[in-house]
C-alpha angles and dihedrals in degrees: 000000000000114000082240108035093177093067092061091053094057101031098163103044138239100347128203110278095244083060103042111135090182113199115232124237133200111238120227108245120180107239091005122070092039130151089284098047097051091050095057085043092053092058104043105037117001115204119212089256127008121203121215117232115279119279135203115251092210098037085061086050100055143071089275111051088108084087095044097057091072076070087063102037113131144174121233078254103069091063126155086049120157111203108220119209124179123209151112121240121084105224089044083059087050098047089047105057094044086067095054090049088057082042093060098238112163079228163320136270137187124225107228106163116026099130099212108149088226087047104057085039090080098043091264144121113014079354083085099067084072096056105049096161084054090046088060086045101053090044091054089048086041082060095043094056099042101052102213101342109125111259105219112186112207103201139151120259075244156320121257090358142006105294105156095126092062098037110044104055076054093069096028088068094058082059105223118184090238142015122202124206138209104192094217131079119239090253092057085047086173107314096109128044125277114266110218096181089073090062086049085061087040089062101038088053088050102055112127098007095100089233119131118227120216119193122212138173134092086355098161109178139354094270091049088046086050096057096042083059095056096042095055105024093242115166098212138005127228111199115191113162093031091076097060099119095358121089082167094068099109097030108121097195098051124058098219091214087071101062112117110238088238079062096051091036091060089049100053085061085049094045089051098045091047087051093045084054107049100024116019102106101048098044145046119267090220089075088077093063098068079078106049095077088065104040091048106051137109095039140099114265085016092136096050104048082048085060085052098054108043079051082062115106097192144013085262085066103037086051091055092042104055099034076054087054088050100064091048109041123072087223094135 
């Protein structure tokens, strides 16, 4: 893998926007695009990068990381993956991406605008935005560590208000391959609509500067991702909430609407054995269920077989529940 992948998925540059053939991401999302979901998704609808769920920096640095590498676990076929970490200290950052450099990540990202309370406690996360002279810190030590990998920053265009003007040159001075963002402020989290015209600032104030700009935020589907590109002028497109349910989300060759729910029922099983396999002793089994609503939906005795399934205590159960549901739901 090149030592900056995201060079090869934009070779030409930043293109015109009526040209713009953006590339698709896979956002990092905590308890859901685990090991076993990248995996399925792998396998279903590959995006251009995934991006593992967010790890503690100083949780890779102590006694117990060996917990937390379940959290960083990846196939051959997940390549290019970038590993994304959140913290606040410098050296931890260090320490940290030189692991996932042993590790053979494609390469690291900083968390720079989840707004967990524990999170920002600790100066982490949105808290960042705050602390633009410790964000530059943390990107140089993020370089240090890694040792070549691209460094990528997923951030906010602010934190109580729309401060983008004043953020974003910030990071763009630390020089990162990539910047991620969330067109919404800390304050909105995701109460209010995106606001891609924000994105549409965000690359204008990059031009020249060699730094990719990744646009995120109520993406629902490629051709909506597409227009947004060439709206805005994005040169990729991360999509997070849009691939609940729906490890077709990235497939180019298949229209995931059109999925029978027999199709997305027998995945389920698959997504929840896999789970069960790989995780399922380090982490609750209630974590799959945040799936099951979207899996299970638009169908006659929907509802019900979803109360079946969150009443399930393992993948056994969920396997006989829902080949039981099979035979009597008219769901081909």
């Amino acid at each position: 893998m090149n030592k900056n992948f995201w060079s090869k998925l934009v070779p030409t540059g930043h293109l015109p926007k009526k040209d713009k053939q953006p590339f698709f991401v896979l956002a990092p999302m905590a308890n859901v695009t685990d090991a076993a979901f990248r995996r399925l998704i792998a396998k279903y609808g590959k995006p251009d990068v995934f991006y593992t769920e967010f790890v503690s920096a100083d949780g890779l640095c102590s006694k117990g990381k060996e917990k937390l590498l379940v959290d960083l676990l990846y196939t051959k076929k997940e390549h290019p993956i970038v590993a994304q970490i959140f913290g606040a200290n410098p050296k931890k950052i260090y320490e940290a991406s030189a692991l996932i450099k042993k590790l053979g990540f494609d390469g690291v990202d900083i968390n720079m605008g989840c707004p967990d309370r524990a999170v920002e406690k600790q100066g982490a996360g949105a808290a960042l935005i705050k602390n633009p002279k410790l964000a530059r810190e943390l990107i140089q030590a993020a370089k240090d560590g890694a040792k070549g990998l691209p460094i990528s920053i997923k951030t906010r265009i602010g934190y109580n208000r729309d401060e983008l003007d004043a953020w974003l040159p910030e990071l763009l001075a630390a020089e990162p391959a990539a910047i991620i963002i969330h067109a919404r402020t800390r304050k909105e989290m995701s109460k209010v609509p995106a606001r891609w015209e924000v994105i549409a600032q965000a690359v204008d104030m990059a031009k020249g500067s060699g730094v990719l700009i990744i646009g995120n935020g109520d993406v629902g589907s490629l051709e909506e991702g597409q227009s947004l590109a060439k709206e805005t002028g994005a040169d990729g497109i991360m999509i997070g909430r849009g691939v609940f349910g729906n490890p077709w989300m990235f497939n180019k060759k298949i229209n995931p609407s059109e999925i029978s729910f027999k199709n997305k029922l027998e995945v389920l099983v698959e997504h929840t054995l896999l789970f069960q396999k790989l995780l399922g002793e380090v982490k609750n089994f209630n974590i799959m269920k945040k799936h099951y609503k979207a899996y299970v939906t638009g169908f006659d005795g929907a509802k019900e077989l979803r109360m079946r399934l969150m009443a399930a205590k393992n993948a056994a159960e969920v396997e006989t529940v829902i080949k039981a549901a099979l035979k009597k739901l008219s769901v081909y």
